[in-house]
Every structure is written in structure tokens, then in C-alpha cells.
C-alpha positions in Angstrom: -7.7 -10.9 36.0 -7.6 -11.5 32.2 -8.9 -8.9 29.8 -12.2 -9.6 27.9 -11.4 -9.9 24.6 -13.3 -7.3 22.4 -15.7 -8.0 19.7 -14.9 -7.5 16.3 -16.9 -3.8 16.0 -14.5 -3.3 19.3 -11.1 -4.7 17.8 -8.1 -2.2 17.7 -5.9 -2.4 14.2 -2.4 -1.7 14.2 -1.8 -0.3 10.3 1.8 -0.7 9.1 3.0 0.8 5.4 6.4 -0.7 4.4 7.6 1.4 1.6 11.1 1.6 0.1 11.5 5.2 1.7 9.7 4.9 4.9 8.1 2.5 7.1 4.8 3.8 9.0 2.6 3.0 11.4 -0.9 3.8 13.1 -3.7 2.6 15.4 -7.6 2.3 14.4 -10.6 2.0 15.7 -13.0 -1.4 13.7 -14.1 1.7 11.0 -10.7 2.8 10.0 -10.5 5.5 11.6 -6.9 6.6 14.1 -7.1 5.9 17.1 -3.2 7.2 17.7 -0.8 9.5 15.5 1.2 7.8 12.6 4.3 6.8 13.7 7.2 6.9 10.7 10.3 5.9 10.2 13.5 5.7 7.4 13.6 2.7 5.8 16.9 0.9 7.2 19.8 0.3 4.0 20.1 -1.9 3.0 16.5 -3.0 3.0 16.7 -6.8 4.3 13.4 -8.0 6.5 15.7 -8.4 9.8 16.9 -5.0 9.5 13.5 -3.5 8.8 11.4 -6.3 11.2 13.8 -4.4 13.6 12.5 -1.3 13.2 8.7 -2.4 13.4 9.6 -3.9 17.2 10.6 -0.1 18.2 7.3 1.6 16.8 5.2 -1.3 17.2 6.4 -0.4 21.2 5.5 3.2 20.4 1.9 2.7 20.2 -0.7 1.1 22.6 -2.4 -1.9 22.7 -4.0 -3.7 19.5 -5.8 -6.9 18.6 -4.8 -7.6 15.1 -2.2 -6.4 12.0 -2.9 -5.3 8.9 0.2 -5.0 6.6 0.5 -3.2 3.5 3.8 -4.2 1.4 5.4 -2.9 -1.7 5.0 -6.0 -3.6 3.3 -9.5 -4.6 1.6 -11.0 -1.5 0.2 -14.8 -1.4 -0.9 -16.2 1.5 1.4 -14.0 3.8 4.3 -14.4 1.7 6.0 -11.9 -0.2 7.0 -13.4 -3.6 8.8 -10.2 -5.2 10.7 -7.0 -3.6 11.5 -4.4 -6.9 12.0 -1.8 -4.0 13.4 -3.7 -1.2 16.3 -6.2 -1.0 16.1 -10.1 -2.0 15.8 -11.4 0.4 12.1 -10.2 0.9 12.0 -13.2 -2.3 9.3 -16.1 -0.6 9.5 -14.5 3.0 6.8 -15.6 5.2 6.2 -11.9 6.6 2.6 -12.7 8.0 4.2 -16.1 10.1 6.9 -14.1 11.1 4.8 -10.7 12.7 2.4 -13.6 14.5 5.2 -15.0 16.2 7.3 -11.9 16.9 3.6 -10.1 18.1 1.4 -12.6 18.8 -1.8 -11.1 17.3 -3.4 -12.1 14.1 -2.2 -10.6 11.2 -3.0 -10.5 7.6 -0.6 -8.9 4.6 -1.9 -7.8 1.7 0.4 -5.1 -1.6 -0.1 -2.0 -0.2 -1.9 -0.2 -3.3 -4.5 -2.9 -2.1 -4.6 -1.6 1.2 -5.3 1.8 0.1 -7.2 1.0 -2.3 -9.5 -0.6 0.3 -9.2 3.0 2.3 -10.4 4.9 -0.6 -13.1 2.7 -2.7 -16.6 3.0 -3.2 -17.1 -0.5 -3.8 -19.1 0.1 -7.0 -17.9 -1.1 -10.8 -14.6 -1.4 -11.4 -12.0 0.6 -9.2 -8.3 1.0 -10.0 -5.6 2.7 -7.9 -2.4 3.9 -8.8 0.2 4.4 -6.0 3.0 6.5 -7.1 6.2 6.6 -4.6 9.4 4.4 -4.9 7.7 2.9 -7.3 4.1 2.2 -8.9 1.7 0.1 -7.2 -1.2 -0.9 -8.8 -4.8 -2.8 -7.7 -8.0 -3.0 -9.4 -11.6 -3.8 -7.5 -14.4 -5.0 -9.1 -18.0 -3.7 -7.1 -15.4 -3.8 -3.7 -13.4 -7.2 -4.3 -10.2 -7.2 -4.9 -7.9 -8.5 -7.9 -4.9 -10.0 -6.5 -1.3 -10.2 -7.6 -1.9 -7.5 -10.0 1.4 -5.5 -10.8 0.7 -3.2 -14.1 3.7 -1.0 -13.1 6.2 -3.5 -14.2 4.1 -4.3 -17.7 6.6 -3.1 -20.1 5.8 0.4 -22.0 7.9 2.4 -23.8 11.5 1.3 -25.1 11.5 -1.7 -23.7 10.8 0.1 -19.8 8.4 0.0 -17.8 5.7 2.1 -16.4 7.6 2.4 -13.0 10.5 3.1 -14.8 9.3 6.7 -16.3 5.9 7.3 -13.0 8.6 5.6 -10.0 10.9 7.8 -8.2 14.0 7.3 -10.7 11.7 8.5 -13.5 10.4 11.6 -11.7 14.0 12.5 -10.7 15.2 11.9 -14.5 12.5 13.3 -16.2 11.3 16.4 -13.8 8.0 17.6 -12.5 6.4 18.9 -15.7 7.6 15.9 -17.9 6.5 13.4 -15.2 2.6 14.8 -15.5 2.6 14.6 -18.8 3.9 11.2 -19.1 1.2 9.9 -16.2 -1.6 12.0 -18.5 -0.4 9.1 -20.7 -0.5 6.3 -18.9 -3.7 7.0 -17.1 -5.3 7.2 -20.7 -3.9 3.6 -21.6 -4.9 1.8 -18.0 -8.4 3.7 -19.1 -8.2 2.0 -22.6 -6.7 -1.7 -20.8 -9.2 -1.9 -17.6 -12.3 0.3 -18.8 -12.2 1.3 -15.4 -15.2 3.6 -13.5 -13.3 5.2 -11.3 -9.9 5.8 -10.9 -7.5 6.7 -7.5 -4.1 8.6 -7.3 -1.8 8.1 -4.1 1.4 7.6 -2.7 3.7 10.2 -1.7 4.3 11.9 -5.3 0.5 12.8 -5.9 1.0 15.6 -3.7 3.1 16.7 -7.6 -0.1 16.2 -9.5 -0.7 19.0 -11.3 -3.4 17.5 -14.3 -7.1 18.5 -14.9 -9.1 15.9 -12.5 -12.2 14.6 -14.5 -15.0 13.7 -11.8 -14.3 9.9 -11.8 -10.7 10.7 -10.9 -9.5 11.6 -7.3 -6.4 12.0 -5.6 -6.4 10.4 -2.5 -4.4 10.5 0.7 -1.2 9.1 1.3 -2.7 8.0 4.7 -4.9 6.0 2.8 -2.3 3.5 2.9 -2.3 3.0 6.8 -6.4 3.9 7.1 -7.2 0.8 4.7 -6.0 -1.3 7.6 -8.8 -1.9 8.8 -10.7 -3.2 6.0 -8.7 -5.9 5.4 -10.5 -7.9 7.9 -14.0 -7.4 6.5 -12.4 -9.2 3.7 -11.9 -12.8 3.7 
């Protein structure tokens, strides 16, 4: 006998965060919250979308049973596609990544940058909102009263010398530049995205805020890097 299908308040998200370090997964419930442990795993080198689509089949058969996809990905996302890959390999250039996860899954699925996605896990959905995602490199996404601003990607605008703000906040510039210097030069650049976007309130994640080590004013809060998987959810609330 067929299974009814469950209503949308019912309907089980698979979360997967593609990073250029790891890829991770996770099951929630319609409210974001897990529903099963997140699943991680290296990202493959070098980087192609075979090579890590291959390594979403084997956790995606980790888990259990889901009605839709949310996707988070380290770059520009248009309709399903991903138009750039800074942290990945080129040919993630114009790949239709939403098509492809329908067919391989069949389930619904819907893609979005992934410093949207947490962004949408960590929001209060009042004035303007900007989140910062500092890992392999530097997402960025800004919300105004809850909606989001696509295609925005700050952390390539150039900054200093010609680089970029990825280049000193993004892995190579923590490694070059050490702990202490690193805080001090994101002290920096959260006072100019202040200056440039005016913004309310302002998020930290990714998996190098956990090296934060600045004086937190109250509209400035470091979230979690599970953010990026719990935001899932809220892409479908979203049209």
C-alpha cells in the first residue's frame, strides 16, 4: 500500500552543507529542528561535482527517509545552478546542481549559497540582517525584515592591495596572518560592512568563529556552525 504523503507541517528535510573542507548532512523535522545526527564527510580532491555528488549518494543512504532537499553551496546560486566555485573546482561553472539531485533522488529540491541558508537558521527577520560565514572562504548574505538578497558575494569585493576580503578573513588568510592578526583584521572589516550595509544586526559563523576572540556588542552574535544545515528547513517557507 502506498504511503500517504505528509503535509507540509509533517515534511522531513534532508539538510546538506557543501563546503570546500567538508560536506555535511542532516535530517529535520518542518521547524528546523534534527531529526537524525549530522552526518560529515572530507570533501573529495580534487573537488569536481561527480566526485563529490558521489559522496552525497553514500550519506544521503546513511540517513532515513525524507521528502525534500535543501542545499546550501559555497557560491552563486540562480535558479539551481551554480554560476561560480572560488573553493571548489570548475567545473561547478553553470552546473545544474538542483536538476541533477531531483533526478539522482527523486525528491524536490531547492539550492540556495550557503551563508543564505544559515543566515535563514539564525535571523530574526527584523531590519536589515547580514551574515558573515568565515571557513574556506567568506560567505556573505544580507536580509532585509526576513527576505533575502540574492547573489550577494562581499567577500570577493576587493579591499586592501588590490585583495580581497576572503583573501586576509578565508582560510589562506588566517593561516598567513595567524590568530591574533586575523581578529584584528575582521574587527576591521566588520566596521566597513557596518559603514556599507548600515546593517541592524549582524551574524558570525562558519567553522573559524569558534577563533573569535573580539568584544561582541549586543547586535552581534556568533552563531552555530550547524546553522548551516538547521536553515534547511526554511528554505521552503521561502518562495
Amino acid at each position: 500500500m502506498p504511503t500517504k504523503k505528509r503535509s507540509a507541517r509533517q515534511a522531513v528535510t534532508l539538510a546538506v552543507d557543501i563546503g570546500g573542507t567538508g560536506i555535511k548532512i542532516m535530517t529535520l523535522d518542518h521547524a528546523g529542528k534534527p531529526l537524525s545526527e549530522r552526518l560529515r564527510a572530507l570533501t573529495p580532491d580534487p573537488p569536481t561535482p561527480s566526485r563529490m555528488l558521489s559522496v552525497l549518494d553514500r550519506l544521503r543512504a546513511k540517513v532515513g527517509a525524507f521528502d525534500r532537499v535543501s542545499v546550501g553551496y559555497p557560491g552563486v546560486v540562480k535558479q539551481g545552478v551554480t554560476l561560480t566555485a572560488a573553493n571548489l573546482h570548475h567545473k561547478w561553472l553553470g552546473f545544474p546542481l538542483q536538476a541533477e539531485l531531483e533526478k539522482r533522488w527523486k525528491k524536490p529540491v531547492r539550492v540556495a549559497n550557503d551563508a543564505a541558508v544559515q543566515g535563514f537558521g539564525a535571523i530574526q527577520g527584523r531590519g536589515v540582517e547580514l551574515i558573515i560565514t568565515l571557513g574556506t572562504g567568506m560567505g556573505t548574505a544580507l536580509f532585509t525584515d526576513g527576505r533575502l538578497c540574492p547573489g550577494l558575494e562581499f567577500g570577493h569585493h576587493p579591499w586592501h592591495k588590490g585583495k580581497s576580503y576572503e583573501d586576509f578573513l578565508g582560510r589562506r588568510g588566517l593561516k598567513k596572518y595567524g590568530e591574533k592578526r586575523w581578529n584584528k583584521l575582521l574587527e576591521k572589516a566588520i566596521a566597513q560592512t557596518s559603514a556599507t550595509f548600515n546593517w541592524d544586526h549582524l551574524y558570525l559563523g562558519g567553522g573559524n568563529a569558534r577563533l573569535i576572540c573580539l568584544k561582541l556588542e549586543p547586535n552581534l552574535t556568533i552563531v552555530s556552525n550547524e546553522d548551516g544545515l538547521l536553515g534547511g528547513a526554511a528554505l521552503w517557507r521561502y518562495e
